[in-house]
C-alpha positions as a printed NumPy array, in Angstrom:
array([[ 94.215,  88.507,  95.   ],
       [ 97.689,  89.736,  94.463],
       [ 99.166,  91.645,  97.037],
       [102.267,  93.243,  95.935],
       [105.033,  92.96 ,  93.613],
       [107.644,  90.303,  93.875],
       [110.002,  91.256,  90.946],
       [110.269,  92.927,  87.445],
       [112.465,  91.331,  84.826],
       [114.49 ,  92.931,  81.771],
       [115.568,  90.812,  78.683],
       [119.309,  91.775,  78.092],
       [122.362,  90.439,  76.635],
       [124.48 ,  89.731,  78.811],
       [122.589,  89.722,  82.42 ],
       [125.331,  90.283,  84.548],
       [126.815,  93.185,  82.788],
       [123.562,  94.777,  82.972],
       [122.888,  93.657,  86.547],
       [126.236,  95.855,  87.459],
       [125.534,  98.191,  85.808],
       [121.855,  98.664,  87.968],
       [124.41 ,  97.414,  91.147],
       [126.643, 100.446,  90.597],
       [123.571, 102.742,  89.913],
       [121.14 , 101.678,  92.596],
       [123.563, 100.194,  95.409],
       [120.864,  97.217,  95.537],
       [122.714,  93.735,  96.753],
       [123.047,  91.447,  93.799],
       [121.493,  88.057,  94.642],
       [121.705,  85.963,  91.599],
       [124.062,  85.521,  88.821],
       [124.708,  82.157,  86.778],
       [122.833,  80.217,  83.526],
       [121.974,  83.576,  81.671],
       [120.294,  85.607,  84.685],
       [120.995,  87.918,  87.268],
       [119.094,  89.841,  90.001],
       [119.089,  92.322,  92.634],
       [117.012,  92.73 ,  95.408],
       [115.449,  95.929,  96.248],
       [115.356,  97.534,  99.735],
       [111.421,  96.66 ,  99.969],
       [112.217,  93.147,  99.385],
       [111.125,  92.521,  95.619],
       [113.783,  91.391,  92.537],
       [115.097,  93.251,  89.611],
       [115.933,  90.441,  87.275],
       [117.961,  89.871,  84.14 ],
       [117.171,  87.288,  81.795],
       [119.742,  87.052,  78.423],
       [118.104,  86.42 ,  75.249],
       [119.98 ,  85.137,  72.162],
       [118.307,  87.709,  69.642],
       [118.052,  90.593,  72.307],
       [117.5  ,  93.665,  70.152],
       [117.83 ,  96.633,  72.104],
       [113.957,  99.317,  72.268],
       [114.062, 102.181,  70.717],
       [112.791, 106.206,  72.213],
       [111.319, 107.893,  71.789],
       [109.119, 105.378,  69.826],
       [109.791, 104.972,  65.974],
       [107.682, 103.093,  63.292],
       [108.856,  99.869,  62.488],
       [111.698,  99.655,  65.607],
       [111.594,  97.571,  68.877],
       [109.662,  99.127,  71.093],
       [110.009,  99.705,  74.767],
       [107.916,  97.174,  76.134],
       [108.099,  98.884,  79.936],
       [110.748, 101.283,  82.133],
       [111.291, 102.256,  85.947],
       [110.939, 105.73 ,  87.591],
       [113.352, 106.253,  89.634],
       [113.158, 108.711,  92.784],
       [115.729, 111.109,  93.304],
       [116.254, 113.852,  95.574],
       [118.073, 115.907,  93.592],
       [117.56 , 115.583,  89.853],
       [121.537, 117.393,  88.547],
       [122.905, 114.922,  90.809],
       [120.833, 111.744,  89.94 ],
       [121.909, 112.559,  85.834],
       [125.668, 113.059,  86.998],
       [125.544, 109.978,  88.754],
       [123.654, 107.662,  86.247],
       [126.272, 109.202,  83.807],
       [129.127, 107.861,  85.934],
       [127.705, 104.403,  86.087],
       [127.505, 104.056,  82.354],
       [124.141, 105.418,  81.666],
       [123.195, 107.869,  78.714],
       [120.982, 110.802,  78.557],
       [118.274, 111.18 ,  75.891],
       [118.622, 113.902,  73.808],
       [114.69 , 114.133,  73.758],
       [113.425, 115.542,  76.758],
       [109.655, 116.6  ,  77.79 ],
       [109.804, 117.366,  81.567],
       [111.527, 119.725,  84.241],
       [110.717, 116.542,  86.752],
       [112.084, 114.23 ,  84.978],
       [115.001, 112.949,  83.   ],
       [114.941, 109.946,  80.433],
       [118.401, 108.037,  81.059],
       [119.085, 104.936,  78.966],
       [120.848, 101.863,  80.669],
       [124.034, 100.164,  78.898],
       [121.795,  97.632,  77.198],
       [119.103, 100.959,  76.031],
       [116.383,  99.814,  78.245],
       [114.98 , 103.272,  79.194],
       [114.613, 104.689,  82.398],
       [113.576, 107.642,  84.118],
       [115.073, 109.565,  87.508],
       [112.046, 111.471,  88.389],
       [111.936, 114.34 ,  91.592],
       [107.983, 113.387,  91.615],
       [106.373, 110.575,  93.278],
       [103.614, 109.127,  91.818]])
């Protein structure tokens, strides 16, 4: 049966530009770097990964017919929504200019894989 998760993995680019980007953003330890991937280990133990891909073509969101799709994204928890956005921001990240909750805000990482810093744990 499986137990738990052991990692999540994002094709990218270039891995370790992404990798510090989610370094900068998350203060996570980075644990791997070299031969197209990268990783960082999360405070419960499990590894956000990087893997470059020669054709990477970046999703698109809110979805649109005929574009990449988003395949998957993270919530993040935050305390304090203002001052998760204003942070993100700082590390490189962009804000969506579509919108649908007071909870939540869609962010988009350098590479526009996007992600969410949410006030509500699910």
């Amino acid at each position: 049966m499986i137990s738990d998760i052991s990692g999540f993995a994002y094709d990218c680019q270039d891995a370790d530009a992404l990798s510090d980007f989610y370094v900068k953003l998350l203060g996570w330890e980075k644990i791997l770097s070299g031969n197209g991937w990268a990783g960082l280990r999360s405070p419960q133990g499990w590894i956000f990964a990087f893997q470059e891909i020669e054709e990477y073509v970046a999703p698109v969101w809110p979805w649109q017919k005929d574009k990449q799709q988003q395949m998957a994204h993270i919530d993040f928890l935050v305390d304090d929504l203002e001052k998760g956005v204003l942070h993100a921001l700082e590390c490189g990240a962009t804000k969506s200019e579509i919108q649908y909750y007071d909870t939540s805000t869609v962010m988009f990482d350098p590479e526009g894989h996007p992600f969410c810093l949410s006030t509500v744990k699910q």
